[in-house]
C-alpha positions as CSV (number, residue, x, y, z in Angstrom):
1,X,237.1,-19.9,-4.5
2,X,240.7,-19.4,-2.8
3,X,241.3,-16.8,-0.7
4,X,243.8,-15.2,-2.8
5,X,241.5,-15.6,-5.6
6,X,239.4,-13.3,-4.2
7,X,241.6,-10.6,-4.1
8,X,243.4,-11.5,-7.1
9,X,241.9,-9.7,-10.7
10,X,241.9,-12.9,-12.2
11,X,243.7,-16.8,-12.1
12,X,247.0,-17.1,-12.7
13,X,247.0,-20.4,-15.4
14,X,250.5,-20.5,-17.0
15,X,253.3,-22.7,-15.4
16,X,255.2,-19.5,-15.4
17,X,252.3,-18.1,-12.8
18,X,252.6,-21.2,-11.0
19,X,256.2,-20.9,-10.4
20,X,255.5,-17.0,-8.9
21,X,252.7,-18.4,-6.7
22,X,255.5,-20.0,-4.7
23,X,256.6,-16.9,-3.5
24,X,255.0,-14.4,-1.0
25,X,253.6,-11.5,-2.6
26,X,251.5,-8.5,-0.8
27,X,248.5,-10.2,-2.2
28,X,249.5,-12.8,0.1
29,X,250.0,-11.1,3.3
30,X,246.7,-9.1,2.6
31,X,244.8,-11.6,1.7
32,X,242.2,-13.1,4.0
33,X,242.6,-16.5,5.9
34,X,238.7,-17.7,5.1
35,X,235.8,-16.4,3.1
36,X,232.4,-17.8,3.3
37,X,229.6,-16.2,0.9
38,X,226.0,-16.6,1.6
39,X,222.8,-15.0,0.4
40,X,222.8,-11.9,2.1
41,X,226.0,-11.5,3.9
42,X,229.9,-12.6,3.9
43,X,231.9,-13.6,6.1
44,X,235.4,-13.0,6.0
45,X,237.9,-14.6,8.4
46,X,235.1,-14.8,11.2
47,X,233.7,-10.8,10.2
48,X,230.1,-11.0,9.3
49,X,229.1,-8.5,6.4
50,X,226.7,-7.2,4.2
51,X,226.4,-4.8,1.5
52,X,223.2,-2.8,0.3
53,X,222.8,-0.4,-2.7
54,X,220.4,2.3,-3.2
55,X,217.5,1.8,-5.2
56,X,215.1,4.9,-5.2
57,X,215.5,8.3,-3.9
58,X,213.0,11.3,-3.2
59,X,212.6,14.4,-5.4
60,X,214.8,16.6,-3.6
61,X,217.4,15.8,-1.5
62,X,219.0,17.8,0.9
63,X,222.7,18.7,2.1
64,X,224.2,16.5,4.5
65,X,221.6,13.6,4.6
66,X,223.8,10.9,4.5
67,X,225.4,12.9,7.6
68,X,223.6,11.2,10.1
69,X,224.9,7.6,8.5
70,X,228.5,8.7,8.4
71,X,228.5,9.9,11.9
72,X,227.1,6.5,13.6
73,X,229.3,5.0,15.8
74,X,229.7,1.8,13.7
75,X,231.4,0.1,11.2
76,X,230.6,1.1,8.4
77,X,232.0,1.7,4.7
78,X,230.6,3.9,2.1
79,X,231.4,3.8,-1.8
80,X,229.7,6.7,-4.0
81,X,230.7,5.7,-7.5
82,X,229.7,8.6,-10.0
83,X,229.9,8.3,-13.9
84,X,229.6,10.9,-16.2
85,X,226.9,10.4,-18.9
86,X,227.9,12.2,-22.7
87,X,225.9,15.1,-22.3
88,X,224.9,14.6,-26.4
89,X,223.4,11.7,-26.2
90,X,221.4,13.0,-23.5
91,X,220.2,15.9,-25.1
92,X,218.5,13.5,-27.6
93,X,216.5,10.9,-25.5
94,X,215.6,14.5,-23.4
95,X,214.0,15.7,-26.8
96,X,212.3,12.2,-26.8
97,X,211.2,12.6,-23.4
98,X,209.7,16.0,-23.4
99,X,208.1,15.3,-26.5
100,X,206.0,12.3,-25.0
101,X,204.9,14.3,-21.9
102,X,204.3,17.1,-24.3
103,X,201.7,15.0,-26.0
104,X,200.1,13.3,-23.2
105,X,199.3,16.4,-22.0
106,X,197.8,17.6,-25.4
107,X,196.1,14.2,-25.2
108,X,194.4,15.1,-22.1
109,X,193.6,18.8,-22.9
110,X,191.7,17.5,-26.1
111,X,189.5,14.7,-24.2
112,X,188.9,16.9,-21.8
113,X,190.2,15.7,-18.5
114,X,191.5,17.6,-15.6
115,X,195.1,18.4,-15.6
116,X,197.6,16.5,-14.2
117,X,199.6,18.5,-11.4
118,X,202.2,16.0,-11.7
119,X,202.6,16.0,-15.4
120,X,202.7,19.5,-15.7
121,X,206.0,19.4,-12.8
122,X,207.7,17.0,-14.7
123,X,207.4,18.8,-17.9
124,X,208.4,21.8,-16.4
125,X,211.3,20.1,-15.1
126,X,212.7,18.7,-18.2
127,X,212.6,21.9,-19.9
128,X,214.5,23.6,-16.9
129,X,216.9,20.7,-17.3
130,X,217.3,20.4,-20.8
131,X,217.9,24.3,-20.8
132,X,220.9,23.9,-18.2
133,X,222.6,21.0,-20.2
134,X,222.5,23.0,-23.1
135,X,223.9,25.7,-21.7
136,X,226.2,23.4,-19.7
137,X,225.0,24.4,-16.1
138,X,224.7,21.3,-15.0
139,X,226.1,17.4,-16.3
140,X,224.0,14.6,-16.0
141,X,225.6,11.1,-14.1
142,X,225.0,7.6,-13.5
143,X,225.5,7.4,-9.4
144,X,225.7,3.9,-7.1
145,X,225.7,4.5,-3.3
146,X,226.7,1.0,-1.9
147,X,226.6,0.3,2.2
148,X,228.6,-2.4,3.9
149,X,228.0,-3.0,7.7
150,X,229.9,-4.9,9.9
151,X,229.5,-7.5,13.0
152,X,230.4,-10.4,14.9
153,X,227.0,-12.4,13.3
154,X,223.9,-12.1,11.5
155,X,222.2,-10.6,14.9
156,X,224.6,-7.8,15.1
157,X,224.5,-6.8,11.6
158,X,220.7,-6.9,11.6
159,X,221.2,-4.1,14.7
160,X,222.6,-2.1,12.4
161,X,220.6,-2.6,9.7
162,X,217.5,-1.7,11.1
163,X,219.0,1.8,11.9
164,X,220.4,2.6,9.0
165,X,217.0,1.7,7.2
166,X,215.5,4.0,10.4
167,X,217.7,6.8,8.9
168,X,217.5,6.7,4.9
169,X,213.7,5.8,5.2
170,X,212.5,9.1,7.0
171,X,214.4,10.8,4.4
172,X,212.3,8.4,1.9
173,X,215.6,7.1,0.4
174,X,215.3,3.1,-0.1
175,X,218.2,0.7,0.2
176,X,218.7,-3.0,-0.3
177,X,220.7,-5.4,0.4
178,X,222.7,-7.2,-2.9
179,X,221.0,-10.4,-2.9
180,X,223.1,-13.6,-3.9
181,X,225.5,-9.9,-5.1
182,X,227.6,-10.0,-2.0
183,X,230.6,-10.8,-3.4
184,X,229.8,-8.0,-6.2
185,X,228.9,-6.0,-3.1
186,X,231.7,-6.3,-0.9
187,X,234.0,-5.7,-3.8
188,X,232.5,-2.5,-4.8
189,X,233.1,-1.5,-1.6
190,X,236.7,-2.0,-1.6
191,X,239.4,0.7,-1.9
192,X,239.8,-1.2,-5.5
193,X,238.0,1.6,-7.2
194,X,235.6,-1.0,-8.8
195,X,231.8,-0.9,-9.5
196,X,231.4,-4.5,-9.9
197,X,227.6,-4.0,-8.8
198,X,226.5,-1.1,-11.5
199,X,223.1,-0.4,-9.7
200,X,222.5,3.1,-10.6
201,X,220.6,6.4,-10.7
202,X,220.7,9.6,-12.6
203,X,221.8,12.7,-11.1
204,X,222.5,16.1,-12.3
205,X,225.1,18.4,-10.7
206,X,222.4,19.8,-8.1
207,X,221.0,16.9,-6.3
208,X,224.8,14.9,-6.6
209,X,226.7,17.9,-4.6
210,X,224.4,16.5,-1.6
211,X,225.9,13.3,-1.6
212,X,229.5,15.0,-0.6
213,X,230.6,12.2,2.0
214,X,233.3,14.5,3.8
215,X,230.6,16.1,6.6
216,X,230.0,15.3,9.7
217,X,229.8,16.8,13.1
218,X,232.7,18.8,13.8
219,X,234.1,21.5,16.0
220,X,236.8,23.0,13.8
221,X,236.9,27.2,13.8
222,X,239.2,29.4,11.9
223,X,241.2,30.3,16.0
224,X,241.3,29.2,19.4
225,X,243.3,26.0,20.7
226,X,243.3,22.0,20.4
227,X,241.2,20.3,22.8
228,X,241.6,16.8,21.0
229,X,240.6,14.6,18.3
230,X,237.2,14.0,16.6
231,X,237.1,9.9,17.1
232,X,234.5,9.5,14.8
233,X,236.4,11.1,11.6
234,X,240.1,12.4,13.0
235,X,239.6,15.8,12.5
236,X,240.9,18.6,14.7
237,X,238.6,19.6,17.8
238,X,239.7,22.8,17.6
239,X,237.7,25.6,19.3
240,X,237.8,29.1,21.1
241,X,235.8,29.3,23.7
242,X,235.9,33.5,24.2
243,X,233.9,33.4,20.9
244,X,230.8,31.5,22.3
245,X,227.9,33.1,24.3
246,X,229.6,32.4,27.8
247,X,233.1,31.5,28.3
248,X,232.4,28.6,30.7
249,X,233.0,25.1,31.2
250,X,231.9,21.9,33.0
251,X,233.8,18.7,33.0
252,X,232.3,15.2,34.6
253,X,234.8,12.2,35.4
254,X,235.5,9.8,37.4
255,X,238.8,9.9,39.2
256,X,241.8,8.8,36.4
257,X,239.9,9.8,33.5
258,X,241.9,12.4,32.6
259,X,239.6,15.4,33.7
260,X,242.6,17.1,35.1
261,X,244.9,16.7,32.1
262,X,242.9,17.4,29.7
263,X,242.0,20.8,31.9
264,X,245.8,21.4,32.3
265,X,246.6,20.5,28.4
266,X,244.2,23.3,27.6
267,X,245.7,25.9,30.1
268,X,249.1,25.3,29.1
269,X,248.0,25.7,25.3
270,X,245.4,28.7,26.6
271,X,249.1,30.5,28.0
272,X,250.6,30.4,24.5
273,X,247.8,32.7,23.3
274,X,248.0,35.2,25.8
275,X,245.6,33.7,28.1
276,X,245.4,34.4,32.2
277,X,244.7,31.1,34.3
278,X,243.8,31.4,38.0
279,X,243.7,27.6,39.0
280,X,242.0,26.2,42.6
281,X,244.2,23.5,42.9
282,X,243.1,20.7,45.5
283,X,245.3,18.0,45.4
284,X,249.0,19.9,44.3
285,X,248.3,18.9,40.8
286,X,249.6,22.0,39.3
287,X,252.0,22.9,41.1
288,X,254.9,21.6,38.3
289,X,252.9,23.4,35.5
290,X,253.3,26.5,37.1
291,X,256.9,26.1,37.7
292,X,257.3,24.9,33.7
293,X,255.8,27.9,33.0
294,X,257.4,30.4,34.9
295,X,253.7,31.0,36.9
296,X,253.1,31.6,41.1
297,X,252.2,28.6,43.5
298,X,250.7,29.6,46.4
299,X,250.2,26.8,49.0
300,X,247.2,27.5,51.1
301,X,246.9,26.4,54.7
302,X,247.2,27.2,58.3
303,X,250.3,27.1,58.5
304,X,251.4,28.6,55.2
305,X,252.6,31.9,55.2
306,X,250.3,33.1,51.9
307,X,247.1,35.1,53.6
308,X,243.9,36.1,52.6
309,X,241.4,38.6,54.2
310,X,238.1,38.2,53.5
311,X,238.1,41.8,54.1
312,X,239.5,42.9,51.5
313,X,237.5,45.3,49.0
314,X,237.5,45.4,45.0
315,X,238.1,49.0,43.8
316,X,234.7,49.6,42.6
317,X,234.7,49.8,38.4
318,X,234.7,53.4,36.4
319,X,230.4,52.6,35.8
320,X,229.7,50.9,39.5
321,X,228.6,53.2,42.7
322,X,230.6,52.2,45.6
323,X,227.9,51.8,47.8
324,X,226.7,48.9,45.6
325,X,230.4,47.1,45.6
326,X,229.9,47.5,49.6
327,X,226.6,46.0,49.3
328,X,227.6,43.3,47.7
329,X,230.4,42.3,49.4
330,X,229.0,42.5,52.4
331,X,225.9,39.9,51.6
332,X,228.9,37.7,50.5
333,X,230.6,38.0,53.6
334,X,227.0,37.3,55.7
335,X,227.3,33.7,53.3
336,X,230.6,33.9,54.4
337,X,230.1,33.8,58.2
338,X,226.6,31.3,57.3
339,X,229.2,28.9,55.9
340,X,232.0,29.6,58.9
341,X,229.4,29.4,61.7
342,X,227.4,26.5,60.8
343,X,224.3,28.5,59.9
344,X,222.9,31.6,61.2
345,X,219.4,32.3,62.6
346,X,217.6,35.3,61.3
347,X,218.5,37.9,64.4
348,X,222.1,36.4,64.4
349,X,222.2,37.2,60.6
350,X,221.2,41.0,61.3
351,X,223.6,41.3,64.0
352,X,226.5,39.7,61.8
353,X,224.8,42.5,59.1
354,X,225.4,45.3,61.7
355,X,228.5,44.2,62.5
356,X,230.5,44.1,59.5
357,X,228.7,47.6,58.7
358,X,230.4,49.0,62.0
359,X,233.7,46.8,61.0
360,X,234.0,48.9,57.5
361,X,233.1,52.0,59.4
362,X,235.8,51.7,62.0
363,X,238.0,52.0,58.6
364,X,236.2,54.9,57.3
365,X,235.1,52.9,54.8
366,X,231.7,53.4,53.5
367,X,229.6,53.7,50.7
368,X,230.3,57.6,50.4
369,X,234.0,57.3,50.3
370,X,236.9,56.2,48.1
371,X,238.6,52.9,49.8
372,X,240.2,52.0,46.7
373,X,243.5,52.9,48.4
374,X,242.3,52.2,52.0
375,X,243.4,49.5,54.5
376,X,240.3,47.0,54.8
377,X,240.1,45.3,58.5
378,X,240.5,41.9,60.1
379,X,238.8,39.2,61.7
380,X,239.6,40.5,64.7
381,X,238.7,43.8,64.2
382,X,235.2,42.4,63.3
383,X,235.2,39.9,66.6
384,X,235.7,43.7,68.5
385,X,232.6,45.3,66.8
386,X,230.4,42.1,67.6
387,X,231.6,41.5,71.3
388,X,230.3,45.0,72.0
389,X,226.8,44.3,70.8
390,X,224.1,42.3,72.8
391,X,223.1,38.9,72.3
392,X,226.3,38.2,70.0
393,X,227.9,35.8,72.8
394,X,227.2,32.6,71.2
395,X,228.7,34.2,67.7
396,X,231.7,35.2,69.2
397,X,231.9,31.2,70.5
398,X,231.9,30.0,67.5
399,X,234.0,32.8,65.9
400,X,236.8,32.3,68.4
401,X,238.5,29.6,66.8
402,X,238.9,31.3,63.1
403,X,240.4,34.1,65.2
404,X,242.5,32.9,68.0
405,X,241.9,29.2,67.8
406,X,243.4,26.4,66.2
407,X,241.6,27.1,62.4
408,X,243.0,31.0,62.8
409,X,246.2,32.5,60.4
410,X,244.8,31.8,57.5
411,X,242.2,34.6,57.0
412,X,242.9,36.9,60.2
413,X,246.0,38.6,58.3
414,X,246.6,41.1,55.6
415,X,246.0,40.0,52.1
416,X,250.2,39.1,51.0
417,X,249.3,37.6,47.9
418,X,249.3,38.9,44.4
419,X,247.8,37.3,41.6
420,X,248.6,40.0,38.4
421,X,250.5,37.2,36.9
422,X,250.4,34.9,33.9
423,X,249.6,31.6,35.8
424,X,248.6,31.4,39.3
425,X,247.8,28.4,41.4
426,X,246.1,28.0,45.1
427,X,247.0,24.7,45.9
428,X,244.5,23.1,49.3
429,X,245.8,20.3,49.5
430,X,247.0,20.8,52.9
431,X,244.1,22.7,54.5
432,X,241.8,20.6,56.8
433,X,238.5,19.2,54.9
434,X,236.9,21.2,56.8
435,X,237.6,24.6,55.9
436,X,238.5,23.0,52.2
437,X,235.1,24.6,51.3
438,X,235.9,28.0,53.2
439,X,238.9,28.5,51.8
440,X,237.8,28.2,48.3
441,X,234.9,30.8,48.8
442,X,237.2,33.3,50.4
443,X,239.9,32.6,47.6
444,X,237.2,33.0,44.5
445,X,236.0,35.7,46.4
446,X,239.6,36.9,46.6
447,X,239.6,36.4,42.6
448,X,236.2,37.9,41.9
449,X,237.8,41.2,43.5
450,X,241.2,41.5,41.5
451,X,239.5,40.2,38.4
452,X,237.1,43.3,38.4
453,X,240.3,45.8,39.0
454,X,241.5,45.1,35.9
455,X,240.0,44.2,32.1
456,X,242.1,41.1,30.6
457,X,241.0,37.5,29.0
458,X,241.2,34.9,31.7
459,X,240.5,31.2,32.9
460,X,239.5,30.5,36.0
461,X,240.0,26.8,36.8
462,X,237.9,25.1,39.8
463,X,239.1,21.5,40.4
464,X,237.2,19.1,42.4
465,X,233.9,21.6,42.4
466,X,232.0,19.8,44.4
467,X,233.5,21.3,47.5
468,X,232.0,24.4,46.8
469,X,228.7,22.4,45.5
470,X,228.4,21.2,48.9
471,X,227.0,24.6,50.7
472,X,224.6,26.4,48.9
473,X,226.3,29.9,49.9
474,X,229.3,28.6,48.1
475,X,227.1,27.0,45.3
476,X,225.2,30.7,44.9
477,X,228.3,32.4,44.8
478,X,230.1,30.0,42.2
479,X,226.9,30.1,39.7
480,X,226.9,34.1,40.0
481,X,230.3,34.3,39.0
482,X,229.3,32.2,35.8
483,X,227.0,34.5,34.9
484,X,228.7,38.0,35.4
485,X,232.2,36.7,34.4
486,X,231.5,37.2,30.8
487,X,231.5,40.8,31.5
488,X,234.6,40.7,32.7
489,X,236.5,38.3,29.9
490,X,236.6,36.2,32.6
491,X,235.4,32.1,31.5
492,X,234.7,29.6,34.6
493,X,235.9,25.8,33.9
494,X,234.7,23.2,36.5
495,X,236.2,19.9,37.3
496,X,234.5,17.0,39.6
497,X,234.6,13.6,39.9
498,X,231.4,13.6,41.9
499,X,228.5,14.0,39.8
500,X,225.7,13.4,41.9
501,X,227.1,16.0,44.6
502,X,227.3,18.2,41.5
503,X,224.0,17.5,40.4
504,X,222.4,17.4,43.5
505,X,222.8,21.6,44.5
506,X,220.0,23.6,43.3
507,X,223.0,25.5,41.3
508,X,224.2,22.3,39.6
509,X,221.9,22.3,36.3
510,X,222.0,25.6,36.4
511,X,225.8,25.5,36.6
512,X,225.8,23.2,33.1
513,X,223.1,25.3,30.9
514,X,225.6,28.3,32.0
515,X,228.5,26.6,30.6
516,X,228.7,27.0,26.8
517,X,231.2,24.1,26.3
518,X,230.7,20.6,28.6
519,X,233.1,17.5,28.7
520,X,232.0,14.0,29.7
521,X,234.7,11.6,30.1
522,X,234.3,8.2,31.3
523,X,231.9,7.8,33.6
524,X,231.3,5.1,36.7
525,X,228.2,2.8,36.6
526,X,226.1,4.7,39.6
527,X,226.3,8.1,37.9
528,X,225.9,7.2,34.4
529,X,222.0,7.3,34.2
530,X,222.0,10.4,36.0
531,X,224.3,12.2,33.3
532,X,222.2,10.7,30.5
533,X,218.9,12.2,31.8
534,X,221.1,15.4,32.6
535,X,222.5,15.8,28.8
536,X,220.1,13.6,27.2
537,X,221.8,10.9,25.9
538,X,221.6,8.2,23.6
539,X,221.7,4.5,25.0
540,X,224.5,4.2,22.5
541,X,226.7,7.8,23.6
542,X,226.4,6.4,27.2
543,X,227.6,3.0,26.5
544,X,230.4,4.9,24.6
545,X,231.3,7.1,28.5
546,X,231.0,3.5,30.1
547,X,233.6,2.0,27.7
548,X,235.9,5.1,27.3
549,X,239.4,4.8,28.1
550,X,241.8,7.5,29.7
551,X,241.7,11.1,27.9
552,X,238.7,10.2,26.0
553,X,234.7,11.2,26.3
554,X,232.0,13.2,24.6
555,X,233.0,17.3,23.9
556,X,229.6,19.5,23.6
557,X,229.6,23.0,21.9
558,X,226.3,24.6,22.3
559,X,224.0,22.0,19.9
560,X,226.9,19.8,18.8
561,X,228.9,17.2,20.2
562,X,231.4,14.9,19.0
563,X,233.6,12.0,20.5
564,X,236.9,13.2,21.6
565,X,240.4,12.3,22.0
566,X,243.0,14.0,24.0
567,X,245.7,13.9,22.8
568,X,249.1,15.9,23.9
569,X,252.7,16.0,22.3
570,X,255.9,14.6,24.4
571,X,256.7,18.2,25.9
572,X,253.3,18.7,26.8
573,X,253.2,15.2,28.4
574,X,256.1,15.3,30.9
575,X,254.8,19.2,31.9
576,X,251.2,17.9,32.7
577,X,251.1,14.5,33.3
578,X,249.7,13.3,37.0
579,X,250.8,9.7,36.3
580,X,252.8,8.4,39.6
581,X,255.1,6.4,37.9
582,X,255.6,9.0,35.0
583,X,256.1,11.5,37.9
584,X,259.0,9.3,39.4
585,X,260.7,8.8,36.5
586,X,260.5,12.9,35.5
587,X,261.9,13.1,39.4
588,X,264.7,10.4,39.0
589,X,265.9,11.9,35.7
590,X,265.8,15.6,37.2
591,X,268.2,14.4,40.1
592,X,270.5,12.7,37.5
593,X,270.9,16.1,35.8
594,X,271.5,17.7,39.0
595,X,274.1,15.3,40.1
596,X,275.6,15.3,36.7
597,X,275.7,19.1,36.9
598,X,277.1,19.0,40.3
């Protein structure tokens, strides 16, 4: 047989055929270069497949088992053939039918034997069935499920085989392959419409609505915004994730995976529906999306003239005592001073307990007053307190260069920021390494304070994470807003490259199980085993995060999870993209516009 014979109904014989042949037709362009049949397989232009049909299936069947099939991450393709049966003729071999049972049982009765359980079901299950044809509940149909699996050679296939027989056989479903049929096979598998094999069972309406072949994991809702693509089937990944338990998030990559786009794709779409985003910005990636979309970029440093005082006191909330918003703010400033100071022995931690005590007090701020409106204090003002106590001299050492040393103007001036806004981004880029991990706990801290002030839906976005996974005063803090942000309409989204710092803090599974919505994107050899132990993974989903490219990984909702795309439209591209050479070109044509302009 001829390649184009294969494709081809049948031969073309006349001379006027012959003549047509000489020109190129679609059949021709389609058509395969090679096809080799054998046995059990086919191979067609170097492809290796094989095509099984369904031969026996259990007595009830339920929704969505062939699911698990249709969501492997193979190739694989699925023909359901269904033809109706004339529902008279049926009616007349079911008369047949339940008359022979009828009388076996009789048969039985009279000699004496014991009932047969299984008689008795099947009699009652051809009355039930006759009754609904009658009555034209349900339609009787011939049905042929045929499989064809795909590979480079018989070794691959036979892979696949075994797991698709893995899957139908705990579900007591039996498939085989079409013996010296494979032609037949592959045919009926074909977008031709064609049931050249005819291996069929009866179904009735019941049992045949399970075999509806458009379901399989998905993360579609009714609101909320695109996060991608489902790569197994194309459909929309389209989720809200203020309508889960929590509102956070975690996302694992390595650096150029696309974590940060994919974070900055869903702010940007996040903004459209009324959405407040607080972004920790490390590396100035944001900084263009928040002059796109008319939001505040606040560059943090030691030389920048943006200033936050640690200091600084949330109004305490219509249903909270102010002694306990004191309370708590001042343990976080003792983790505070653990993290400034290198560590704290257990006298030094009551004295720096004492002193901020006496610091607030100096203020007239205490747990019996209203400070809403009143002016918190500085560093300084706390170095004062703590010079005048004893045994505070090597404190004030250490303290001396976050107040008049080379690390101080950052925190030891009045709060001049304001974040009410739409979008706001702390960029760190600048600050030391050092105090990179500082600055983000006085910043969220900062954040923590102005989210409580007022009630609105809001993202909090925490690039590279692992800074603040680093300390575990910072870790502590980060995992309690986690948990009480929910209270406030407030959802967490974390972003690091390094898993195994992430992993490694006492917070850092603790961090994930809090997180109602995780993205893995592609991940580098060393980490990989540690994120498949962490989210349980199949060898095959962490083969899938080894191979994935840019903007692609695994998306996990609570107990699903489905491959993902990313995928952003032109606009959204040139707003978000952290490409270098995308970024010169957007520069270069910006200055062309200007000049043009001038």
């Amino acid at each position: 047989m001829g390649a184009l014979d294969f494709l081809r109904p049948e031969a073309n014989n006349t001379a006027a055929d012959a003549v047509k042949d000489q020109l190129m037709n679609l059949t021709d362009v389609i058509a395969p270069s090679a096809i080799k049949i054998n046995p059990r397989s086919i191979n067609i232009s170097g492809v290796s497949a094989r095509t099984y049909y369904a031969v026996s299936y259990p007595r009830y069947l339920n929704d969505g088992w062939i699911e698990p099939v249709l969501n492997m991450a193979k190739e694989i393709d699925i023909s359901i053939f269904i033809h109706p049966i004339d529902t008279a003729d049926t009616l007349k071999k079911f008369q047949k039918k339940v008359a022979e049972v009828q009388s076996q049982m009789e048969m039985k009765a009279e000699r004496g034997e014991v009932r047969d359980p299984q008689l008795e079901a099947s009699y009652r299950n051809l009355e039930e069935l006759r009754d609904k044809l009658q009555q034209a509940e349900e339609k009787l149909f011939d049905v042929g499920l045929y499989i064809s699996i795909y590979g480079k050679d018989e070794a691959a296939i036979n892979k696949v085989e075994n797991e698709i027989k893995g899957i139908l056989d705990s579900k007591l479903i039996s498939v085989k392959p079409a013996l010296f049929e494979q032609e037949q096979g592959i045919k009926s598998v074909f977008p031709l419409n064609d049931d050249i094999l005819q291996v069929h069972s009866k179904f009735n309406s019941s049992p045949l609505s399970s075999f509806f072949p458009f379901t399989s994991f998905d993360l579609t809702s009714d609101s909320g915004i695109l996060y991608g693509i489902n790569r197994h089937n194309s459909s929309l990944v389209l989720f809200d994730r203020y309508s889960l338990t929590n509102y956070n998030s975690v996302t694992f990559a390595t650096s150029g995976a696309g974590k940060s786009y994919g974070l900055k794709l869903e702010i940007l779409r996040s903004l459209m529906f009324g959405t407040e985003v607080i972004v920790l910005d490390p590396e100035r990636e944001y900084e263009y999306l928040a002059e796109a979309t008319g939001g505040r970029f606040f560059n943090i440093s030691l030389s920048s003239d943006h200033h936050v005082n640690p200091f600084d006191l949330p109004p305490p909330a219509q249903d909270e005592d102010p002694r306990d918003v004191l309370r708590t703010h001042i343990i976080e400033l003792i983790g505070l001073f653990r993290l400034m100071l290198g560590g704290l022995m257990p006298e030094e931690e009551t004295l720096i307990d004492l002193a901020i005590q006496e610091t607030y007090a100096l203020k007239d701020i205490t747990g019996d007053a209203n400070f809403s409106d009143m002016e918190p204090p500085l560093l300084t003002d706390f170095e004062m307190v703590l010079a005048g106590m004893e045994g505070s001299a090597s404190l004030i050492s250490r303290l001396q260069k976050y107040t008049s040393g080379t690390w101080a103007g950052f925190m030891n001036q009045p709060t001049n920021v304001d974040i009410n806004q739409k979008f706001v981004v702390f960029s760190l880029r600048d600050m030391e390494d050092e105090l990179k991990t500082i600055a983000m706990y006085i910043i969220t801290n900062f954040i923590w304070g102005s989210v409580r002030r007022r009630l609105a839906k809001r993202l909090m976005v925490i690039d590279e994470a692992w800074w603040m996974m680093k300390s575990e005063d910072t870790a502590s803090f980060l995992f309690s807003l986690a948990k009480r942000g929910r209270k406030y309409y407030l959802g967490i989204a974390t972003i690091t490259q390094d898993v195994d710092d992430f992993l490694r803090s006492p917070y850092g599974v603790p961090m994930i199980t809090n997180s109602s919505i995780q993205l893995l994107m592609k991940q580098s050899p060393t980490a990989i085993d540690n994120i498949q132990k962490t989210f349980n993974l199949t060898d095959e989903e962490k083969y899938l995060l080894l191979e994935s490219g840019v903007g692609e990984g695994i998306f996990f909702v609570g107990l699903k999870h489905v491959a993902i795309k990313i995928i952003a439209s032109y606009t959204e591209d040139q707003i978000i993209t952290s490409d270098p050479s995308q970024l010169l070109a957007i520069k270069k044509a910006r200055e062309e516009l200007q000049a043009t302009r001038g």
